[in-house]
C-alpha positions as CSV (number, residue, x, y, z in Angstrom):
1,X,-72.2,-93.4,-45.8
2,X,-75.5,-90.9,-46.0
3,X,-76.9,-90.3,-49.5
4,X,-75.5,-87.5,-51.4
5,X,-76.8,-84.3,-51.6
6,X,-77.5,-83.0,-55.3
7,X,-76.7,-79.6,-56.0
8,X,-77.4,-78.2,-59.3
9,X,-75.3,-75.0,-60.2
10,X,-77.0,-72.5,-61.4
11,X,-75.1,-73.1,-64.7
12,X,-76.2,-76.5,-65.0
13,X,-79.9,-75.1,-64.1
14,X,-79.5,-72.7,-66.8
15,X,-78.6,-75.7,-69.3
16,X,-81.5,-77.6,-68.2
17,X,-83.6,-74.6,-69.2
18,X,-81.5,-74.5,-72.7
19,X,-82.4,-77.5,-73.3
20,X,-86.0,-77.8,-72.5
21,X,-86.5,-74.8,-75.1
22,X,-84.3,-76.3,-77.7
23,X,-86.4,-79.7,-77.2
24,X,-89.8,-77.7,-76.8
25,X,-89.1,-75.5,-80.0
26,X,-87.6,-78.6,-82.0
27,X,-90.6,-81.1,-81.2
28,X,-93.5,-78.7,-80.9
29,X,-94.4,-80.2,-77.5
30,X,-93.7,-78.6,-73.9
31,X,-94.5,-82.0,-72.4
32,X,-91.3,-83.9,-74.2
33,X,-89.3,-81.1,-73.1
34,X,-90.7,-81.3,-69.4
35,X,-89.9,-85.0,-69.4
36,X,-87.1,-85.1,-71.0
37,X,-85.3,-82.2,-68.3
38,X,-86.9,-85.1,-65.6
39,X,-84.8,-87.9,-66.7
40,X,-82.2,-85.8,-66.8
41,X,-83.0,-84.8,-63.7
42,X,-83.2,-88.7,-62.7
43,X,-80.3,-89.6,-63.9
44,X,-78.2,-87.3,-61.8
45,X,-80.6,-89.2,-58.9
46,X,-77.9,-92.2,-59.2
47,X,-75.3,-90.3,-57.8
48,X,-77.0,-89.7,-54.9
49,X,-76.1,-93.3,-53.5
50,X,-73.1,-94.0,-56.2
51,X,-71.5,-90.5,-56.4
52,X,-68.3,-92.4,-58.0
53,X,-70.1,-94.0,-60.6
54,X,-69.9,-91.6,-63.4
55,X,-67.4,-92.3,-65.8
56,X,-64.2,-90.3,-65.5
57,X,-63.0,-87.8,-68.6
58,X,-60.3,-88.7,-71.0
59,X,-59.0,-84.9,-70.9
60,X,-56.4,-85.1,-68.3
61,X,-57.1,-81.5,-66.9
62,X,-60.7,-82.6,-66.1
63,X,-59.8,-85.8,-64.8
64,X,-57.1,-84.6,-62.4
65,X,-59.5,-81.4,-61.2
66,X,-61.5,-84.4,-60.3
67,X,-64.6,-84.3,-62.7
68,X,-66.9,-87.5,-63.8
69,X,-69.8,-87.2,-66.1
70,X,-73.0,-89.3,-66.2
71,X,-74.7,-89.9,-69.9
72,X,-78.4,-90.1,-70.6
73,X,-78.8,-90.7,-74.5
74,X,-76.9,-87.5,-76.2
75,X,-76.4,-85.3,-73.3
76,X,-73.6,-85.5,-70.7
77,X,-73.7,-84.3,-66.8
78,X,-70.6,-82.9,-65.6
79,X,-70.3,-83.0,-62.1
80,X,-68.0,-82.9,-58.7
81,X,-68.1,-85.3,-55.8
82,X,-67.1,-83.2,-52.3
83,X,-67.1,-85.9,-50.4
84,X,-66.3,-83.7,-47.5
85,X,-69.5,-81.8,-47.6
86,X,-71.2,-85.1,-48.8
87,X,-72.1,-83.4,-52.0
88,X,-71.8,-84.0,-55.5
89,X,-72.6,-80.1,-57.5
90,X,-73.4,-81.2,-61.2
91,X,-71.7,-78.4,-63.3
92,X,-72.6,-78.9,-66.5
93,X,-75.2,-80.4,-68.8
94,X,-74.9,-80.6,-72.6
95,X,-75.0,-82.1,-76.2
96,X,-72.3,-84.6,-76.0
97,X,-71.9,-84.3,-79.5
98,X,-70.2,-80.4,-78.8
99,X,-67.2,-80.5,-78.0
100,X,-67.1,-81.0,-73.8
101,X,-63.8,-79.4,-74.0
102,X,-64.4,-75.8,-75.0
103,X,-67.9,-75.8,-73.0
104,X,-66.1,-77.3,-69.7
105,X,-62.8,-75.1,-70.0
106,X,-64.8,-72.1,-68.1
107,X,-64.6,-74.3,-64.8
108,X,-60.6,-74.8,-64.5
């Protein structure tokens, strides 16, 4: 099988650039915040060759609509493998310490 295609939704764009503010504002530094939103970025890399190796939810709503999630210290990538289209879309990237539930309820 061909490497999977990464495709960030523009929600899961839109946390990344949450997040690099909330790290930028929080440590003082732009450069944390850029590196940071990179290993994040690297992390959903994995998937390109293991698309099934994120962990699956324990909600079982999420787990039958087929999500997995990938961690990278507190922050948790939500994402869909279409194995169809050879794609995985990550969906969502947040705080794992909120509650997944009430932030991942706008996609079922």
């Amino acid at each position: 099988m061909n490497n999977c295609q990464i495709v960030f939704t523009d929600t899961a764009k839109a946390d990344l650039r949450e997040i690099a503010v909330y790290i930028a504002e929080r440590a003082q530094d732009k450069q944390i915040a850029i590196r940071f939103v990179k290993e994040l970025r690297a992390t959903a890399k994995i998937l390109e060759t293991f698309p099934e190796s994120g962990a699956i939810p324990r909600d079982r709503v999420l787990k039958s609509s087929g999500y997995r999630f990938l961690t990278h210290k507190d922050y948790l990538l939500f994402y869909l493998c279409d194995k169809a289209e050879n794609r995985v879309y990550i969906m969502a990237v947040f705080n794992g310490k909120r509650d997944y539930m009430r932030v991942m309820k706008k996609f079922l």
